[in-house]
PQR file with spaces between the fields and no chain letter, atoms N, CA, C, O and H, PARSE charges and radii, in Angstrom:
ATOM       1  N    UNK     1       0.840   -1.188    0.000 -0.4000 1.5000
ATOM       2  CA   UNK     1       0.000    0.000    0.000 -0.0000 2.0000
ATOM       3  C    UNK     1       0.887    1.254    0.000  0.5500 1.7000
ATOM       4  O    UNK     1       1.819    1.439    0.783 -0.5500 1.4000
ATOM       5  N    UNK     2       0.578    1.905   -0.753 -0.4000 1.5000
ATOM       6  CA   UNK     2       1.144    3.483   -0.956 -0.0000 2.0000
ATOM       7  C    UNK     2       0.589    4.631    0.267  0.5500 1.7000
ATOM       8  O    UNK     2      -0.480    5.237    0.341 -0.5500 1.4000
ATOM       9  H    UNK     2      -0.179    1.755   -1.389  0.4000 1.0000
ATOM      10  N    UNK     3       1.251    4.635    0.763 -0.4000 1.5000
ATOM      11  CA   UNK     3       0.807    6.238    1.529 -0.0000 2.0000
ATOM      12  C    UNK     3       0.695    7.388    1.186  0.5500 1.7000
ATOM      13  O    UNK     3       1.334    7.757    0.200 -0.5500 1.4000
ATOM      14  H    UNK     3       2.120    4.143    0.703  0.4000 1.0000
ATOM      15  N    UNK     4      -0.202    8.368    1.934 -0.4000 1.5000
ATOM      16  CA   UNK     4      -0.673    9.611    1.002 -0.0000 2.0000
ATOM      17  C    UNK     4      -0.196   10.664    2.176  0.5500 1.7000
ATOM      18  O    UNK     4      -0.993   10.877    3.090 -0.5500 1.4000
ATOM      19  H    UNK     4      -0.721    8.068    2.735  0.4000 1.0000
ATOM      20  N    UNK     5       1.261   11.423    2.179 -0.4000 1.5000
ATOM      21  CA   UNK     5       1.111   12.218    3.002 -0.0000 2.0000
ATOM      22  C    UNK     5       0.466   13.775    2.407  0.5500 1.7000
ATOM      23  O    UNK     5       0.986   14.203    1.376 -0.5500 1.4000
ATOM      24  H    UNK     5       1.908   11.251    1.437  0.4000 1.0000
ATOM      25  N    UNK     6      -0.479   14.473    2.954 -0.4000 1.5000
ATOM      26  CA   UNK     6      -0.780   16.070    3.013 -0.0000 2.0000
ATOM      27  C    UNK     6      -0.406   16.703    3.644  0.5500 1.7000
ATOM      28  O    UNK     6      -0.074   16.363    4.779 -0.5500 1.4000
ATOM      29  H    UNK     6      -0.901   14.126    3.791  0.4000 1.0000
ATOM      30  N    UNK     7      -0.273   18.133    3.105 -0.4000 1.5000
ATOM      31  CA   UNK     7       0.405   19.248    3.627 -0.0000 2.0000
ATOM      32  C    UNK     7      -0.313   20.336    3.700  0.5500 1.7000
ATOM      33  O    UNK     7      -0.171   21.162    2.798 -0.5500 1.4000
ATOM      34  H    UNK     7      -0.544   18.410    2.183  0.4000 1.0000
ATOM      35  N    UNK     8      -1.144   20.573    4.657 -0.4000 1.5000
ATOM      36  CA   UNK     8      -1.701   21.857    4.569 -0.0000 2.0000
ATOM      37  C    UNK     8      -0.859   23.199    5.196  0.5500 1.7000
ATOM      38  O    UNK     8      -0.532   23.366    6.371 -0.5500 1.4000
ATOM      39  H    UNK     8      -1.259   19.903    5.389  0.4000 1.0000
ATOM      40  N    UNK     9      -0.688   23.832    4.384 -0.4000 1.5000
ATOM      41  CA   UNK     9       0.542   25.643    4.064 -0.0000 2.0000
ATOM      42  C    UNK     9      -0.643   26.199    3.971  0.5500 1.7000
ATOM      43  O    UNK     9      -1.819   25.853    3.857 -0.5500 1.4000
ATOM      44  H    UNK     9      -0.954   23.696    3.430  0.4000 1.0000
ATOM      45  N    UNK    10       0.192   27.471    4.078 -0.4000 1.5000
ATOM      46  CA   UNK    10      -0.799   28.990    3.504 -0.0000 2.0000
ATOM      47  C    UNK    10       1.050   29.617    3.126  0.5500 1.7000
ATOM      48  O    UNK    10       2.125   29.305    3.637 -0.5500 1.4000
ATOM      49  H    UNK    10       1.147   27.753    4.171  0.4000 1.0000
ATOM      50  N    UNK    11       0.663   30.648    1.952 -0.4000 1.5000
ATOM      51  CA   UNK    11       1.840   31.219    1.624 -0.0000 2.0000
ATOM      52  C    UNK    11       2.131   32.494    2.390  0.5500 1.7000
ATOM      53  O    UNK    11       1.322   33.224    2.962 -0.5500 1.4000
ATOM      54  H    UNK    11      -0.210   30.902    1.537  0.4000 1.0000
ATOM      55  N    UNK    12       3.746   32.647    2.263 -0.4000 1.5000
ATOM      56  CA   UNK    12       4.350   33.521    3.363 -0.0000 2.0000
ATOM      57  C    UNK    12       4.749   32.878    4.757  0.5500 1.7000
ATOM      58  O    UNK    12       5.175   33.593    5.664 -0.5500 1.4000
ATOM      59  H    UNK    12       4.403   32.054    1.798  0.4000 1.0000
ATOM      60  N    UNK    13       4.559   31.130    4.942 -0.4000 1.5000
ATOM      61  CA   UNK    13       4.822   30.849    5.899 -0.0000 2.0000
ATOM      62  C    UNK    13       5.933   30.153    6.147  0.5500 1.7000
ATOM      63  O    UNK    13       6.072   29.068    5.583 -0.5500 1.4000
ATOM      64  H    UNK    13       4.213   30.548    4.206  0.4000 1.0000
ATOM      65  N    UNK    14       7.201   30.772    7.272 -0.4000 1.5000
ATOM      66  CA   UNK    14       8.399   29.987    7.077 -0.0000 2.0000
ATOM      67  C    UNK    14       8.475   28.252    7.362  0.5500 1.7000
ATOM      68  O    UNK    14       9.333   27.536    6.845 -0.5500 1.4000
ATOM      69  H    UNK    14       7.089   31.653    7.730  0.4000 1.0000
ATOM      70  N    UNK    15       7.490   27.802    8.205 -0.4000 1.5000
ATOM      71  CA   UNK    15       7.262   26.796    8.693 -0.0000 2.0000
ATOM      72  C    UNK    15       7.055   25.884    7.787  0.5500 1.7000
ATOM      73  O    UNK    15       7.672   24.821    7.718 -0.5500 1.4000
ATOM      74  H    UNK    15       6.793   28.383    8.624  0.4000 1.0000
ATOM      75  N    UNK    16       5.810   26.406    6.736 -0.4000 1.5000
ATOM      76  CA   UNK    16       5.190   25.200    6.077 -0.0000 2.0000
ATOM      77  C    UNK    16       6.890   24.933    4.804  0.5500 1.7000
ATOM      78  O    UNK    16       7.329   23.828    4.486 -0.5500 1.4000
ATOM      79  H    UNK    16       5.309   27.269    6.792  0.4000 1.0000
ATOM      80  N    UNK    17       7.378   26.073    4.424 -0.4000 1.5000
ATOM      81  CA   UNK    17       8.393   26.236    3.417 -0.0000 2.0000
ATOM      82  C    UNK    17       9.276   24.715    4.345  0.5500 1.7000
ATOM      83  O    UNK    17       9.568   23.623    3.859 -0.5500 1.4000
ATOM      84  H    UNK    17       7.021   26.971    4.682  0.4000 1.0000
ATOM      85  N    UNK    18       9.483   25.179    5.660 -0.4000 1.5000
ATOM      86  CA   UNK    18      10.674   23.929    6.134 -0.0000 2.0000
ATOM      87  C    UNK    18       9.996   22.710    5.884  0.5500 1.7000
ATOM      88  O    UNK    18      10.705   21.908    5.277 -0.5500 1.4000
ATOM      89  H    UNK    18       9.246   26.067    6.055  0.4000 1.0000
ATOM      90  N    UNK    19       9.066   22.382    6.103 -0.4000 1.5000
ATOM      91  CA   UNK    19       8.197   21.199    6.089 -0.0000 2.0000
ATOM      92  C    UNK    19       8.155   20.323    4.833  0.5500 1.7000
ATOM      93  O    UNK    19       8.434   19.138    4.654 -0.5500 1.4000
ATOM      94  H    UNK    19       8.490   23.034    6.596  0.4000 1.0000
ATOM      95  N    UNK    20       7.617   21.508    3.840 -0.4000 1.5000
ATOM      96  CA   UNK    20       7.368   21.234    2.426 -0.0000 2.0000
ATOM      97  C    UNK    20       9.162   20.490    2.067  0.5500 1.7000
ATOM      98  O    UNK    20       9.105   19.530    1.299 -0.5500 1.4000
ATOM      99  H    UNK    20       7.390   22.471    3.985  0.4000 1.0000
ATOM     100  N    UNK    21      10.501   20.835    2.512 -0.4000 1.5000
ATOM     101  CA   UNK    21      11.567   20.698    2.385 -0.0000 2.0000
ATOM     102  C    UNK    21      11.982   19.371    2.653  0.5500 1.7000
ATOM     103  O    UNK    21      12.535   18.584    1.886 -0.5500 1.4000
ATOM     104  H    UNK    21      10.548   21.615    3.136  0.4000 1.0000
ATOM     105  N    UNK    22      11.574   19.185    4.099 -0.4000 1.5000
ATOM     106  CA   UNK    22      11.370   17.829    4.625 -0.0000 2.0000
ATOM     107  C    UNK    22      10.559   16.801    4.036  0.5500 1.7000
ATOM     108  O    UNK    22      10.748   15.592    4.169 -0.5500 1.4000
ATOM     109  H    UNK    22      11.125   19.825    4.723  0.4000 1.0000
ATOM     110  N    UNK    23       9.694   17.324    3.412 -0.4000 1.5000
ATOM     111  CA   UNK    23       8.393   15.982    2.791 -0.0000 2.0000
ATOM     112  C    UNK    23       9.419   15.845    1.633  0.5500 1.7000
ATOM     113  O    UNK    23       9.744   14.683    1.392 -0.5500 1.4000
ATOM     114  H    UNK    23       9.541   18.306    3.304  0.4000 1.0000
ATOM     115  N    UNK    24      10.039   16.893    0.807 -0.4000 1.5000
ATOM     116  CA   UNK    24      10.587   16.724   -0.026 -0.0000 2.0000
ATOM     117  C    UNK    24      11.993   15.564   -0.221  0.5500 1.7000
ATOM     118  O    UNK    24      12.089   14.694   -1.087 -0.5500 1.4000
ATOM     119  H    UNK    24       9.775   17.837    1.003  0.4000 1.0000
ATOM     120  N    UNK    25      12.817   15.832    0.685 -0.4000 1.5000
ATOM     121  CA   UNK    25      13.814   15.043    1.468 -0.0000 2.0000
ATOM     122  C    UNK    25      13.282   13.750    1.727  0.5500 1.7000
ATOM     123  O    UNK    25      13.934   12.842    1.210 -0.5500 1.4000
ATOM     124  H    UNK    25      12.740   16.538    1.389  0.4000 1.0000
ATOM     125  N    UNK    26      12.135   13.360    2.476 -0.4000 1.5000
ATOM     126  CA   UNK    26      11.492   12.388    2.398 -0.0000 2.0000
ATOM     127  C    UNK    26      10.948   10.969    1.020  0.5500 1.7000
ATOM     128  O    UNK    26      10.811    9.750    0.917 -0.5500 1.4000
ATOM     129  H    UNK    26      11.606   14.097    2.896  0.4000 1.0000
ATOM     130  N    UNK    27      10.828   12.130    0.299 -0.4000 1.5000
ATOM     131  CA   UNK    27      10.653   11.301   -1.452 -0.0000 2.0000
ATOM     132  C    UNK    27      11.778   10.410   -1.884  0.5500 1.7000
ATOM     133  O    UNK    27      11.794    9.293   -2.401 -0.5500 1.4000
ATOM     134  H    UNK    27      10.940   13.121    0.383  0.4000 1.0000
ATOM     135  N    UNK    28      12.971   11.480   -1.411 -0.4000 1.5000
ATOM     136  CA   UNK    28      14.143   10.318   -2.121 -0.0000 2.0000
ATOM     137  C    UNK    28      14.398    9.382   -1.334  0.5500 1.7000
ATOM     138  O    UNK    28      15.380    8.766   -1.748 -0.5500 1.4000
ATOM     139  H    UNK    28      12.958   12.387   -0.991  0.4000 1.0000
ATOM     140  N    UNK    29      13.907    8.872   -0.188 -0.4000 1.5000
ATOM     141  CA   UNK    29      14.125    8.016    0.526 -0.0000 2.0000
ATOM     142  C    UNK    29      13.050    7.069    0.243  0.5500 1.7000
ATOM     143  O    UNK    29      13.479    5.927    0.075 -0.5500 1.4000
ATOM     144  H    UNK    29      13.109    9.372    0.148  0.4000 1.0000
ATOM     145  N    UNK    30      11.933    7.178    0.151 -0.4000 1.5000
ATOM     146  CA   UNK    30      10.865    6.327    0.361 -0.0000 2.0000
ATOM     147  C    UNK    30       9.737    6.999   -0.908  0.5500 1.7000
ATOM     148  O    UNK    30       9.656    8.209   -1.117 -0.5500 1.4000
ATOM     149  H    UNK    30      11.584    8.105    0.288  0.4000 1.0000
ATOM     150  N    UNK    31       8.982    6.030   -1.611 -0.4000 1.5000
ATOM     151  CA   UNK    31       7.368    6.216   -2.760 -0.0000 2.0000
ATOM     152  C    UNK    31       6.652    6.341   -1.526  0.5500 1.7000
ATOM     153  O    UNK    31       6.651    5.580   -0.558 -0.5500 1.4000
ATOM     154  H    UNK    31       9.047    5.047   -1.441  0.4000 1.0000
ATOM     155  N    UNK    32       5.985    7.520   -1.727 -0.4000 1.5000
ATOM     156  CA   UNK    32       4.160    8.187   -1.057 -0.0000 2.0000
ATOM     157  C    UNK    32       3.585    8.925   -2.122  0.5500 1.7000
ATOM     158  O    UNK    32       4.078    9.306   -3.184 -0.5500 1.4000
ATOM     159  H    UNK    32       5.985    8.138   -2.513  0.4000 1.0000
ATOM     160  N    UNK    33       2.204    9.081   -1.536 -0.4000 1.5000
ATOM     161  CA   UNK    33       1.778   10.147   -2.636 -0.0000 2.0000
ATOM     162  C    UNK    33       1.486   11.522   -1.467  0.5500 1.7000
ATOM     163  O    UNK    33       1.241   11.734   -0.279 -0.5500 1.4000
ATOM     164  H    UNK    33       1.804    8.771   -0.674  0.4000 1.0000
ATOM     165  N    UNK    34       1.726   12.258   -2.840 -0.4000 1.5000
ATOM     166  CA   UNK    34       1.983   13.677   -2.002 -0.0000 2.0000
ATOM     167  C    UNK    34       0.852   14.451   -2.764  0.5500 1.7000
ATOM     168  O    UNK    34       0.530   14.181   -3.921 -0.5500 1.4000
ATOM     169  H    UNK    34       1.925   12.086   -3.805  0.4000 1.0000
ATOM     170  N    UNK    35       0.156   15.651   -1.844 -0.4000 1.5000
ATOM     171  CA   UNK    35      -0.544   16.156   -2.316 -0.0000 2.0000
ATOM     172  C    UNK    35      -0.415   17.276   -1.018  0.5500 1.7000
ATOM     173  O    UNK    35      -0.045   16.967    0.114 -0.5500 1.4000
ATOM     174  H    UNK    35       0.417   15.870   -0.904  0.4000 1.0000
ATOM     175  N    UNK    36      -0.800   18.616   -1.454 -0.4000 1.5000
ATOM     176  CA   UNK    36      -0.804   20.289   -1.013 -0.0000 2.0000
ATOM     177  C    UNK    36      -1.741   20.716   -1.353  0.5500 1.7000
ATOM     178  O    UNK    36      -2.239   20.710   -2.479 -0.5500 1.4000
ATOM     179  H    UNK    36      -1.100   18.867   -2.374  0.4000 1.0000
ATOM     180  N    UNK    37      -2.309   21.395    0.141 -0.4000 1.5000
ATOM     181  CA   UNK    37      -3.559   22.105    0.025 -0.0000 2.0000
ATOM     182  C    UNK    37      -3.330   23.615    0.607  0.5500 1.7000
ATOM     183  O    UNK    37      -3.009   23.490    1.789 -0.5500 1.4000
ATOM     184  H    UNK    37      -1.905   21.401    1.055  0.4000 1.0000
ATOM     185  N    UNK    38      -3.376   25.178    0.183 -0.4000 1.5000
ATOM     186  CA   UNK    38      -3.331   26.429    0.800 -0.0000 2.0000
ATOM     187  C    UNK    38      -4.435   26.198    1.340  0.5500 1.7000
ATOM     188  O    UNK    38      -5.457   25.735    0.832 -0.5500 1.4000
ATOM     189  H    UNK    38      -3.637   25.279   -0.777  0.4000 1.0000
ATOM     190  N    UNK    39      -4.122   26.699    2.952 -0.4000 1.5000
ATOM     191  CA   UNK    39      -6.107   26.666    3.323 -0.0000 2.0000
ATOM     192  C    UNK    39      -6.619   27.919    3.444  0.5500 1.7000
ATOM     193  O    UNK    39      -7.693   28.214    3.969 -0.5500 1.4000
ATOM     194  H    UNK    39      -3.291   27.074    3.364  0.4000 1.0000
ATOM     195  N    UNK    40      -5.763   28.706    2.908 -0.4000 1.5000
ATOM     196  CA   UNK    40      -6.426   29.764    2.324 -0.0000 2.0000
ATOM     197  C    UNK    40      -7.512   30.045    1.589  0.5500 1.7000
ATOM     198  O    UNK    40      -8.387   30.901    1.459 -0.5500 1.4000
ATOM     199  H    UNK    40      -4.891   28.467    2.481  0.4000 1.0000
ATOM     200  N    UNK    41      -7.151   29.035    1.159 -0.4000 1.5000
ATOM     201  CA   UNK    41      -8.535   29.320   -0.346 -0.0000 2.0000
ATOM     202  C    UNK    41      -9.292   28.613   -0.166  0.5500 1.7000
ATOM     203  O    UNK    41      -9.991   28.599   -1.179 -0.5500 1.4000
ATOM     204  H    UNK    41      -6.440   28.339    1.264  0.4000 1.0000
ATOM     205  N    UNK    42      -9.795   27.686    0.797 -0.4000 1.5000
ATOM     206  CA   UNK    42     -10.729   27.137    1.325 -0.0000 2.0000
ATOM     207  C    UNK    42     -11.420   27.299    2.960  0.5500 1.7000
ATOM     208  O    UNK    42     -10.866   26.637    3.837 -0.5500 1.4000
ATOM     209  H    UNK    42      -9.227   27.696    1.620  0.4000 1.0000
ATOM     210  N    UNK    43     -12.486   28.075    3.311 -0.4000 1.5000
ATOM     211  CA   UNK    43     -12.829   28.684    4.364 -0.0000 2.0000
ATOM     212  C    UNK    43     -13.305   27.399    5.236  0.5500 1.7000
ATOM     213  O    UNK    43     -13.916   27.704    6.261 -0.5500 1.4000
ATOM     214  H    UNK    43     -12.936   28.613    2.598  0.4000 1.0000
ATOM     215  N    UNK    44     -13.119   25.968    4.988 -0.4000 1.5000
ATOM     216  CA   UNK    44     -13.481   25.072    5.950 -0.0000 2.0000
ATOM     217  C    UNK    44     -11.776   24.524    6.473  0.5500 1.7000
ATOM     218  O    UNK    44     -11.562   24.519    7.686 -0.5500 1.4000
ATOM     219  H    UNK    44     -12.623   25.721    4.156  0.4000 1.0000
ATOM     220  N    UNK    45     -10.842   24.164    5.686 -0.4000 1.5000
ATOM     221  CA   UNK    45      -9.400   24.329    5.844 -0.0000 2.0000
ATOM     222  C    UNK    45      -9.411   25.391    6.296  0.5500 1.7000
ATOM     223  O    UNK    45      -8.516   25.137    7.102 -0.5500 1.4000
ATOM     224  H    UNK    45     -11.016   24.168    4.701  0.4000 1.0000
ATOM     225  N    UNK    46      -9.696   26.639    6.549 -0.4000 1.5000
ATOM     226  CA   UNK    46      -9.212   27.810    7.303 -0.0000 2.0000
ATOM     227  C    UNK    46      -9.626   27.543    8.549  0.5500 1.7000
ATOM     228  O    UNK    46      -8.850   27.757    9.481 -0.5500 1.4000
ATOM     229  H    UNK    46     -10.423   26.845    5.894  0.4000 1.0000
ATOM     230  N    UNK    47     -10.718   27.108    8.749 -0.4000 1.5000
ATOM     231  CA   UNK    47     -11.155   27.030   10.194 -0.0000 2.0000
ATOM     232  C    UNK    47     -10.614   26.286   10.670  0.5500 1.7000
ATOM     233  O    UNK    47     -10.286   26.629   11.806 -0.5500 1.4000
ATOM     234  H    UNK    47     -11.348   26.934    7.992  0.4000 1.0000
ATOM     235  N    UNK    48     -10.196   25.020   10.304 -0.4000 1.5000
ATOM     236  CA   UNK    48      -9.705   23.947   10.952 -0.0000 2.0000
ATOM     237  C    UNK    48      -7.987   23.876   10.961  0.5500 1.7000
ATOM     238  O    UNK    48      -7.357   23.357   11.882 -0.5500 1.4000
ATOM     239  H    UNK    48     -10.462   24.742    9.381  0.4000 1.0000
ATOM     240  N    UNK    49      -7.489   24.371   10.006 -0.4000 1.5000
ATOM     241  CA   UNK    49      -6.150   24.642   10.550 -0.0000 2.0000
ATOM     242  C    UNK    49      -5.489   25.855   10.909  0.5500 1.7000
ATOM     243  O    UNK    49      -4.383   25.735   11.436 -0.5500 1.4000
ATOM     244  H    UNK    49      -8.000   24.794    9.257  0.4000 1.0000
ATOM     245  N    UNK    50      -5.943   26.982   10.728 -0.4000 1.5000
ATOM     246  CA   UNK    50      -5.924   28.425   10.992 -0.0000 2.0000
ATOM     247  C    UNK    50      -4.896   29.050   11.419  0.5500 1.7000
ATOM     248  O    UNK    50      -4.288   30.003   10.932 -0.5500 1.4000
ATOM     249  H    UNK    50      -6.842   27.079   10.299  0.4000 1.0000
ATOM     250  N    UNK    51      -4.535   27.758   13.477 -0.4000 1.5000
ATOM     251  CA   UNK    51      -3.501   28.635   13.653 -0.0000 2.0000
ATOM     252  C    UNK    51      -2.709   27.409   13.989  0.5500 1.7000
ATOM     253  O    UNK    51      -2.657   27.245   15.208 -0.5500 1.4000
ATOM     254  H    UNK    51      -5.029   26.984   13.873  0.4000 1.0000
ATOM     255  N    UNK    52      -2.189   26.657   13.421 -0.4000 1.5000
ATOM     256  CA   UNK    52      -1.590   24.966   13.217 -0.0000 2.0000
ATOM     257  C    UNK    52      -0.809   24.954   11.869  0.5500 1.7000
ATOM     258  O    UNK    52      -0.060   23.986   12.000 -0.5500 1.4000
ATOM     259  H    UNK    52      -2.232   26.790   12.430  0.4000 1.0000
ATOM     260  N    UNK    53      -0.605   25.434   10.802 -0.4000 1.5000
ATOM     261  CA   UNK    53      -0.414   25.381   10.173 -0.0000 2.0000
ATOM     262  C    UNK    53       1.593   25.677    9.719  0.5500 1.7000
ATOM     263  O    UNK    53       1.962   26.851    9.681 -0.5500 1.4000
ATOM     264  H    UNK    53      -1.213   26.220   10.696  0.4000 1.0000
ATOM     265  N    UNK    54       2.388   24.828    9.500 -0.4000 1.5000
ATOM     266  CA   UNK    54       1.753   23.378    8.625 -0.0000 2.0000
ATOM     267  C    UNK    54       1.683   22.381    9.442  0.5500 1.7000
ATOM     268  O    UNK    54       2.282   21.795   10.343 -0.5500 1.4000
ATOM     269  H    UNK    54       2.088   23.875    9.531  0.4000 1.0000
ATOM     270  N    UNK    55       0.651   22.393    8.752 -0.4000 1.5000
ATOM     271  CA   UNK    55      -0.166   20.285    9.574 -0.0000 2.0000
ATOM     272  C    UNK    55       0.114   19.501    8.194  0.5500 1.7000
ATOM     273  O    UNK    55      -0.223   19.894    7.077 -0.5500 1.4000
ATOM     274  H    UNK    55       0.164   22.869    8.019  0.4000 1.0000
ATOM     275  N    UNK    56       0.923   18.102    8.556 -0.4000 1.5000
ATOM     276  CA   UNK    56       1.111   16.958    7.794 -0.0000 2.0000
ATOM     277  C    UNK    56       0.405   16.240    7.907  0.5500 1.7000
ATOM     278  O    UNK    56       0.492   15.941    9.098 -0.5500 1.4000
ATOM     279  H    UNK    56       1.197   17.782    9.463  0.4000 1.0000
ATOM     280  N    UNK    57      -0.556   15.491    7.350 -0.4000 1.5000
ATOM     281  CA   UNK    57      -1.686   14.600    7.548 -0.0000 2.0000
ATOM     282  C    UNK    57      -0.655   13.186    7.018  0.5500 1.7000
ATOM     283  O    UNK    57       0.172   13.684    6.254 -0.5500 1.4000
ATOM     284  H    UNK    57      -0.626   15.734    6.383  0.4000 1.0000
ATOM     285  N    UNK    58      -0.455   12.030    7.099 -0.4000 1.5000
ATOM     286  CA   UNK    58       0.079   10.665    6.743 -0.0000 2.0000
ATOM     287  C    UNK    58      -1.324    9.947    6.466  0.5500 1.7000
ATOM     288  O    UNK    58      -2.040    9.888    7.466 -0.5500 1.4000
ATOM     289  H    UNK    58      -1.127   11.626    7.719  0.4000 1.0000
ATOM     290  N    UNK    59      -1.776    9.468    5.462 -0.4000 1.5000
ATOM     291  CA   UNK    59      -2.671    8.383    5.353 -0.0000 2.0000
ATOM     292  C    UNK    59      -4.180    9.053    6.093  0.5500 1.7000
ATOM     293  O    UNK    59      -4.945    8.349    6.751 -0.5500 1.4000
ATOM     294  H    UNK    59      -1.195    9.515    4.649  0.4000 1.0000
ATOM     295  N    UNK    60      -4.389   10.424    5.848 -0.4000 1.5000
ATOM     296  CA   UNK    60      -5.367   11.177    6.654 -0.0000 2.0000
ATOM     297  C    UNK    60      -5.115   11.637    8.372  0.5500 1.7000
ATOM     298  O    UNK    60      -5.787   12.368    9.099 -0.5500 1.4000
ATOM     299  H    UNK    60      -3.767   10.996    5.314  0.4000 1.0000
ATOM     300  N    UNK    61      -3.955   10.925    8.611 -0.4000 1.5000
ATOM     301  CA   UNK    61      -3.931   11.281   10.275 -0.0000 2.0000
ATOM     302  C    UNK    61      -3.064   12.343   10.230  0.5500 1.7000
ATOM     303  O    UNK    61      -2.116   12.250    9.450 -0.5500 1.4000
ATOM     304  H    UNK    61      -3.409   10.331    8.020  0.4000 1.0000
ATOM     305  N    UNK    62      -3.205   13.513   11.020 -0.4000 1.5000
ATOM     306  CA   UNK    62      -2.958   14.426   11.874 -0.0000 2.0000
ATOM     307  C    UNK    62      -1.869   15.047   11.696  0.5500 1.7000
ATOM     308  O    UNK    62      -2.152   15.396   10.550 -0.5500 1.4000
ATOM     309  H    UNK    62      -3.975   13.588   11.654  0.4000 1.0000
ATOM     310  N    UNK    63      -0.527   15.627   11.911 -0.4000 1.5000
ATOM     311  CA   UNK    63       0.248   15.474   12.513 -0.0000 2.0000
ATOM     312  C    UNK    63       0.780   17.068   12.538  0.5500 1.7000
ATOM     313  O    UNK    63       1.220   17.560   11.499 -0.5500 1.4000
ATOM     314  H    UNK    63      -0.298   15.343   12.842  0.4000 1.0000
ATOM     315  N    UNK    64       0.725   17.740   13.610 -0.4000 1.5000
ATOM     316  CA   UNK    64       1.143   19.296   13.377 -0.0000 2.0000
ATOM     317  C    UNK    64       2.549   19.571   13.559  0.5500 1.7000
ATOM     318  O    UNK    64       2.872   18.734   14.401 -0.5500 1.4000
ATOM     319  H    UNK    64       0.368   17.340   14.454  0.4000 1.0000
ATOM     320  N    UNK    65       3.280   20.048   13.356 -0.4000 1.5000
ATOM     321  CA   UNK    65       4.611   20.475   13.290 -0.0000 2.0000
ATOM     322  C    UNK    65       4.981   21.775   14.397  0.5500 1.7000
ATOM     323  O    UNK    65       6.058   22.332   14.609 -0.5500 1.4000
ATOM     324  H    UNK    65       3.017   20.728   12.671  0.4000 1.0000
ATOM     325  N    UNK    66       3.471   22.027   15.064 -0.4000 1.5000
ATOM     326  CA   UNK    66       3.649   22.300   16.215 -0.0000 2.0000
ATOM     327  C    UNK    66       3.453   21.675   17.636  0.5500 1.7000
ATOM     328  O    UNK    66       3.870   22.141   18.696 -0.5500 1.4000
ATOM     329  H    UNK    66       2.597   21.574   14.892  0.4000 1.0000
ATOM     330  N    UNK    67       2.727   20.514   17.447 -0.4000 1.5000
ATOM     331  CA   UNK    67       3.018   20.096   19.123 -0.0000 2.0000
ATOM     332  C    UNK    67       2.635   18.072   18.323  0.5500 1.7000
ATOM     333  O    UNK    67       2.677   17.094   19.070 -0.5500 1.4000
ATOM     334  H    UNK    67       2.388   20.135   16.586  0.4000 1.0000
């Protein structure tokens, strides 16, 4: 089975930029599928990641890069 990690960013943010770096770093090591969402541009992603952001989701689960 292939894993699907997500990345929810908003732009201008130094955090999600390190993250996005790391998922990247991550590829040459190991096949996932990758997919990026701004939750900017979506007002239900805004609510839910707002002030978390970037949050890595693995296979839909969770994972914030702040706690």
């Amino acid at each position: 089975m292939v894993r699907k990690v997500t990345l929810y960013t908003r732009r201008g943010c130094h955090l999600c930029d390190e993250a996005k770096r790391a998922i990247d770093a991550a590829r040459l090591r190991g096949t996932f599928e990758y997919e990026e969402f701004d939750i900017d541009t979506d007002p239900e992603l805004r609510r839910l990641y707002n002030e978390e952001v970037p949050v890595i989701a693995i296979d839909a689960g969770r994972r914030s890069s702040t706690g």
